[in-house]
Each structure stands twice: as C-alpha cells, then as structure tokens.
C-alpha positions as a Markdown table, in Angstrom:
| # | Residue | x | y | z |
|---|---|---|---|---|
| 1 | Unk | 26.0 | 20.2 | -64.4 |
| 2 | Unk | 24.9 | 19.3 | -68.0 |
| 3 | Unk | 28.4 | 19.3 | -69.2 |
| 4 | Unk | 29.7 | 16.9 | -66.5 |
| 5 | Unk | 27.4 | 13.5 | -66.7 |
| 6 | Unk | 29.4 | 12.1 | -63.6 |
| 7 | Unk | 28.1 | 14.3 | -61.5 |
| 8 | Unk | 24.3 | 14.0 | -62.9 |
| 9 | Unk | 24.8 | 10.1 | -62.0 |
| 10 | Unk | 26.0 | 10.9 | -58.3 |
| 11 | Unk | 22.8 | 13.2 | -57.9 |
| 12 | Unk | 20.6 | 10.8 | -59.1 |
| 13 | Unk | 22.1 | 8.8 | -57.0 |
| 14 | Unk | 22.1 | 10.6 | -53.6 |
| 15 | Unk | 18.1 | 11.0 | -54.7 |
| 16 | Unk | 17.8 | 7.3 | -55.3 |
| 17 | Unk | 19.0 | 7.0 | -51.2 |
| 18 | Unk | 17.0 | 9.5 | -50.2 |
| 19 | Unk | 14.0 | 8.3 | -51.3 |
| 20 | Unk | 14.5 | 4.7 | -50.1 |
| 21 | Unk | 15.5 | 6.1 | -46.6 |
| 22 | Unk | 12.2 | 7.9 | -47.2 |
| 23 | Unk | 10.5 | 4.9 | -47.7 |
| 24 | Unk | 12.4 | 3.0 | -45.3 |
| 25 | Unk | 11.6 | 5.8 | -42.3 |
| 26 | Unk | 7.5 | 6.2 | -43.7 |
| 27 | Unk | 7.4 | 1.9 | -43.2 |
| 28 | Unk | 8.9 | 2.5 | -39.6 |
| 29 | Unk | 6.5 | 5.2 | -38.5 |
| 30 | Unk | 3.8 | 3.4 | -39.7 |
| 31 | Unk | 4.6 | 0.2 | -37.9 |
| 32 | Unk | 5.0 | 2.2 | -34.4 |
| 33 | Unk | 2.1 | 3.7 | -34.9 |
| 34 | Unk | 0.5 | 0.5 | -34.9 |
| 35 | Unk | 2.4 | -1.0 | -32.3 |
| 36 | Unk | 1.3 | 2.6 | -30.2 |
| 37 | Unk | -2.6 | 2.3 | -31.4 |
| 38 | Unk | -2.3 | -2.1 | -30.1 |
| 39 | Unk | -1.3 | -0.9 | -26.7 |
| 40 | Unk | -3.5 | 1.4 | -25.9 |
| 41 | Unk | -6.3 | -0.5 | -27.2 |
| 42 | Unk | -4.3 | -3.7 | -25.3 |
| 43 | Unk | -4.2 | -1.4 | -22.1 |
| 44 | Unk | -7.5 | -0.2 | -22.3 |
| 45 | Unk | -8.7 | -3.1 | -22.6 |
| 46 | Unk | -6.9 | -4.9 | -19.6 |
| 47 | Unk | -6.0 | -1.8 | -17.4 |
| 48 | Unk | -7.1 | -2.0 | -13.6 |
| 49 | Unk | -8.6 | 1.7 | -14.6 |
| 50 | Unk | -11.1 | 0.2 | -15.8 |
| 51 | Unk | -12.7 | -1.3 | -12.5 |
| 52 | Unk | -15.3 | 0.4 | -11.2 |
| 53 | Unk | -14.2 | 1.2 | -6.9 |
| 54 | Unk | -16.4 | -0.8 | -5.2 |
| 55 | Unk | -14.0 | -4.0 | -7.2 |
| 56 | Unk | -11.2 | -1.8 | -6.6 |
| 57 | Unk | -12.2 | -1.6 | -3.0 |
| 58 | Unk | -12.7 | -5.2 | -2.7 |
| 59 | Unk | -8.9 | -5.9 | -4.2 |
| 60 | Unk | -7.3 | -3.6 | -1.9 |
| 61 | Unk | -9.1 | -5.2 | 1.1 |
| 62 | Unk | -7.6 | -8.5 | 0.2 |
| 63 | Unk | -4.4 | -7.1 | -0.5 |
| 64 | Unk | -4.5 | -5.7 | 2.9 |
| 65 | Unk | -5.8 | -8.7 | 4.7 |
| 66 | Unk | -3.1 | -10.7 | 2.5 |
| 67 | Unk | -2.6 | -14.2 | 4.9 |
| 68 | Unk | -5.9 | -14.2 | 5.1 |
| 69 | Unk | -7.9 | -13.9 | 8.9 |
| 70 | Unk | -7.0 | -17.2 | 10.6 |
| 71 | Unk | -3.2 | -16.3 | 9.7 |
| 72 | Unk | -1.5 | -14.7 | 13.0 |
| 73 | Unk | 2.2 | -14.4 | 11.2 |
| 74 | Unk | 0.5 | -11.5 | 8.8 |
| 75 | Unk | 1.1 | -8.5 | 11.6 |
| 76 | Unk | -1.1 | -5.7 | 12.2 |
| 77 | Unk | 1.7 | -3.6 | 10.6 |
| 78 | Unk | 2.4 | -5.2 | 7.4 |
| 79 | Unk | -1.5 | -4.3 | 7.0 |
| 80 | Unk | -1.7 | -0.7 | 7.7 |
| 81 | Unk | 2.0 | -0.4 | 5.6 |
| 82 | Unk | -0.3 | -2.2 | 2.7 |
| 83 | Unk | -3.1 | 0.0 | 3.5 |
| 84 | Unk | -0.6 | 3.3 | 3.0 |
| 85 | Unk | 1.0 | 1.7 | 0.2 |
| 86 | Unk | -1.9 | 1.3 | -1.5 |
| 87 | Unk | -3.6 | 5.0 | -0.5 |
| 88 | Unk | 0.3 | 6.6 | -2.2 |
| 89 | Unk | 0.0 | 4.6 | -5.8 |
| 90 | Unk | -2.1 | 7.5 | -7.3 |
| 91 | Unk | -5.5 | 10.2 | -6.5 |
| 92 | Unk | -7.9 | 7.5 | -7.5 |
| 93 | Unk | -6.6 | 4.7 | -5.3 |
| 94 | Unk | -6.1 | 7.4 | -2.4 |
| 95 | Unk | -10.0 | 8.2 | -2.6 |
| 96 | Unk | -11.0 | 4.5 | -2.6 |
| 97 | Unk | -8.6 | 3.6 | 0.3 |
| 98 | Unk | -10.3 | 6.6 | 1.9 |
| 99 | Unk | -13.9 | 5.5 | 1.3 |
| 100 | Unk | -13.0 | 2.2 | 3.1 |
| 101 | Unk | -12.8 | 2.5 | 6.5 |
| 102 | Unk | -12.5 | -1.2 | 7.2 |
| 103 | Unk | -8.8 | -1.4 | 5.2 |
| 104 | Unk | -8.0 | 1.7 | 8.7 |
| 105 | Unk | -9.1 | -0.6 | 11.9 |
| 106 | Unk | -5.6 | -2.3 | 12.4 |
| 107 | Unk | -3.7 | -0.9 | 15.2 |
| 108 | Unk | -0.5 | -1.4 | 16.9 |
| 109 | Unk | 3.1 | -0.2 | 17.0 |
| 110 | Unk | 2.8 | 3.8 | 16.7 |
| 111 | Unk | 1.0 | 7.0 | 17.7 |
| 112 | Unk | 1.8 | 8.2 | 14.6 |
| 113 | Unk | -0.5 | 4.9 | 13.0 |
| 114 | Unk | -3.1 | 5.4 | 15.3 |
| 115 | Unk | -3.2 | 9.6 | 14.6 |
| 116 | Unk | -3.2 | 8.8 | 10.6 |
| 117 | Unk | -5.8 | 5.5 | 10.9 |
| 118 | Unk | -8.0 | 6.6 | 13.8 |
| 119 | Unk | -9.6 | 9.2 | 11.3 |
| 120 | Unk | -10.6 | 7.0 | 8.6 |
| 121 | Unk | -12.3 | 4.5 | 10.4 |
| 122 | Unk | -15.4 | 6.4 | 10.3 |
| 123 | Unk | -16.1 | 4.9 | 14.2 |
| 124 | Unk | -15.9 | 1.3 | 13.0 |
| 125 | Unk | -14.7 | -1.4 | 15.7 |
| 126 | Unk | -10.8 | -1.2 | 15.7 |
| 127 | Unk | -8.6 | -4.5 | 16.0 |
| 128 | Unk | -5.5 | -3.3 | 18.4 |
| 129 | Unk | -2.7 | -5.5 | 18.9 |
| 130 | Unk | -0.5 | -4.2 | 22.1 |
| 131 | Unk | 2.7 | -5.4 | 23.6 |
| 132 | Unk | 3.2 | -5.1 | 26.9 |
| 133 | Unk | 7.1 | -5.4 | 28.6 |
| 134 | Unk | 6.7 | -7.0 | 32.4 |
| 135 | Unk | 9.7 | -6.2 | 33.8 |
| 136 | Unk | 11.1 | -9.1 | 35.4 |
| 137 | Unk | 13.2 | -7.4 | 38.7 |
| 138 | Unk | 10.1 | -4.9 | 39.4 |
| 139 | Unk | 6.3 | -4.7 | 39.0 |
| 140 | Unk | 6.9 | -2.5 | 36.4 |
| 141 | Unk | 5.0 | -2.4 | 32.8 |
| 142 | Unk | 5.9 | -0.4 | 29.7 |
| 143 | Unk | 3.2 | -0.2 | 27.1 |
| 144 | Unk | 3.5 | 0.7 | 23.3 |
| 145 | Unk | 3.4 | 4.1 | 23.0 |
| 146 | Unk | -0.1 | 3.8 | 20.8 |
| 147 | Unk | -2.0 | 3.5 | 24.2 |
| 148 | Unk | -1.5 | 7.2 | 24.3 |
| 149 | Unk | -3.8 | 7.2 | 21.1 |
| 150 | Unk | -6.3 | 4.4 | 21.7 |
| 151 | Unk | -7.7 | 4.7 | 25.2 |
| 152 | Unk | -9.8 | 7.7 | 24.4 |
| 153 | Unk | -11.4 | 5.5 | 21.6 |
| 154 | Unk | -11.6 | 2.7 | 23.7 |
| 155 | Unk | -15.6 | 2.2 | 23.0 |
| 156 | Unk | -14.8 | 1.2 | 20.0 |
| 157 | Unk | -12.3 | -1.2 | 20.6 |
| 158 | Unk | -13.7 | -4.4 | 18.8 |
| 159 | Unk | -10.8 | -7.3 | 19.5 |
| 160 | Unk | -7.7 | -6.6 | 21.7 |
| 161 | Unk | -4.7 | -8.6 | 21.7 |
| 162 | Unk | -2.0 | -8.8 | 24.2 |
| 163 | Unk | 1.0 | -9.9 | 24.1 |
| 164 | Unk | 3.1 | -9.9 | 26.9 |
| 165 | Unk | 7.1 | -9.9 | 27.0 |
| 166 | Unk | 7.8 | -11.8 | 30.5 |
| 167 | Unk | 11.2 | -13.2 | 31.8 |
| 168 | Unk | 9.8 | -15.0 | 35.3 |
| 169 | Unk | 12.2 | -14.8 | 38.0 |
| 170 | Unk | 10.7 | -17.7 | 39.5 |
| 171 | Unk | 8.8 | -16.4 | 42.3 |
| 172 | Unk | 6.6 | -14.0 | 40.8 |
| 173 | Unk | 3.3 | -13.9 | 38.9 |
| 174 | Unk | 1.8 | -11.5 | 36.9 |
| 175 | Unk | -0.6 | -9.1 | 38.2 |
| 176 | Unk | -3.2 | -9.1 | 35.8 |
| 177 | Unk | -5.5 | -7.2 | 37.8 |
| 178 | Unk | -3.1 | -4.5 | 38.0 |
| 179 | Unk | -2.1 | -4.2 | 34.7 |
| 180 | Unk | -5.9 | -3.7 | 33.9 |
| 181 | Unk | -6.0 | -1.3 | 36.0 |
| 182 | Unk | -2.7 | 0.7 | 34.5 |
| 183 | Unk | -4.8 | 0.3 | 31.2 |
| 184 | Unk | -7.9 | 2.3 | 32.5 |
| 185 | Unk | -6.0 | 4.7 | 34.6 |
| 186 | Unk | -2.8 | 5.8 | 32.1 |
C-alpha cells in the first residue's frame, strides 16, 4: 500500500463515501425520530383514548341513535349493527358498550338479536319493532321470529311498533282482536 499511491487515493476515497453516507444515514434517523416523537405527542394529544367513558359512552349513544329519534328511516337494525360494531372495535369500547344498557333496547328482525341484546339491557324498557305478514287468502299471520324471544320479557316492553304486510282481497278486514290474542297466546 505505501508503494502504490493510487491505491492510498481510492481508500481515502471509499472512507470519504463512507463517512458522508454516515452522515447522510445519522441526519435521516434523527429526522424520523422526530417525526416518531411529533406523532405520538400529536396522537396523544388528539387520540379518542384519551376520553374518559362516560364521553365515550355518550359518543357511541349518538352514533347509535345516528338519524336522530324523530327519524323513522334509521331502522331498529342499523342500530343494534352500530351497537355491535362499536362493542368489536377493541376491550375498552366492548366494556363501555357493555356498561350502557340503553345503546341494547332496540329490537326487531332476529332471535339471535334479541338472545345477544336482551342481556345487556339490565331490565330497561325495550323499543321492539315487529312485522307482521296477514296473509291475504287466509286468516293466517306470520310473526318475526324474535317474538319467540320477547314475549317472556314483555313487562318491559316500553314502545311497540307494528307493522303490518297486508294485500286486501277486498272483502276482508283485519282482525285485530285476534292477532292480539295470537300475541298473548304464541
């Protein structure tokens, strides 16, 4: 190496790069790492984690209630999907869905709804939506399936809605004193 002063450039060379990529790779971490320290102060600062759960709880409840309560397009079950939406996101919005029994009290469409929501109303007044199909040849009804669910906690039925499916065959009327009675007696 001392004989051969071509060589001694190239090496001082090569070390010349290496440093500057040095340089050049130190300025790089140093800028991420202060990109990194601004988000996390950035998220800490602005992260919903940070709300205590009664705020939380109030959120959810107008997430759920989205359309607000004079709206009768927002169905019963685009609330209780919002209402297990919300419960699936992680532990801590599982435990304040949970904790508030009021986002549960929506029911229609499935036993399998009324089963997972009758539970976590804690006994509060439930708002049931049914459909009822009067057949139009017969004095036949069909019934959601829920009913199966809800009539042994009809005490607490707060506010019923019906909704009846009805093709008239233009003699007939609908025996409403009937159908109450298939309500009490299924």
């Amino acid at each position: 190496m001392r004989g051969d002063p071509g060589l001694r450039n190239r090496i001082k060379e090569v070390s010349c790069r290496f440093q500057r990529l040095s340089t050049t790779l130190n300025g790089i971490t140093d800028a991420l790492k202060k990109d990194i320290d601004n988000f996390d102060r950035f998220t800490r600062m602005c992260g919903i984690g940070l709300l205590p759960d009664d705020v939380l709880a109030v959120i959810f409840e107008m997430v759920v209630n989205l359309g607000g309560p004079g709206d009768r397009h927002y169905s019963f079950s685009r609330k209780w999907k919002a209402a297990v939406r919300l419960s699936h996101v992680d532990h801590r919005f599982r435990s304040v869905m949970l904790a508030s029994p009021q986002l549960w009290t929506n029911m229609n469409s499935s036993r399998e709804m009324a089963a997972a929501c009758l539970p976590r109303t804690n006994g509060l007044p439930l708002r049931i939506k049914l459909i009822i199909h009067d057949h139009d040849d017969s004095n036949k009804r069909s019934f959601e399936p829920i009913l199966a669910e809800l009539l042994p906690a009809m005490g607490r039925w707060g506010r019923l809605q019906l909704t009846f499916y009805y093709i008239p065959s233009g003699r007939r009327r609908c025996d409403f004193d009937g159908l109450i009675e298939q309500l009490l007696h299924r």
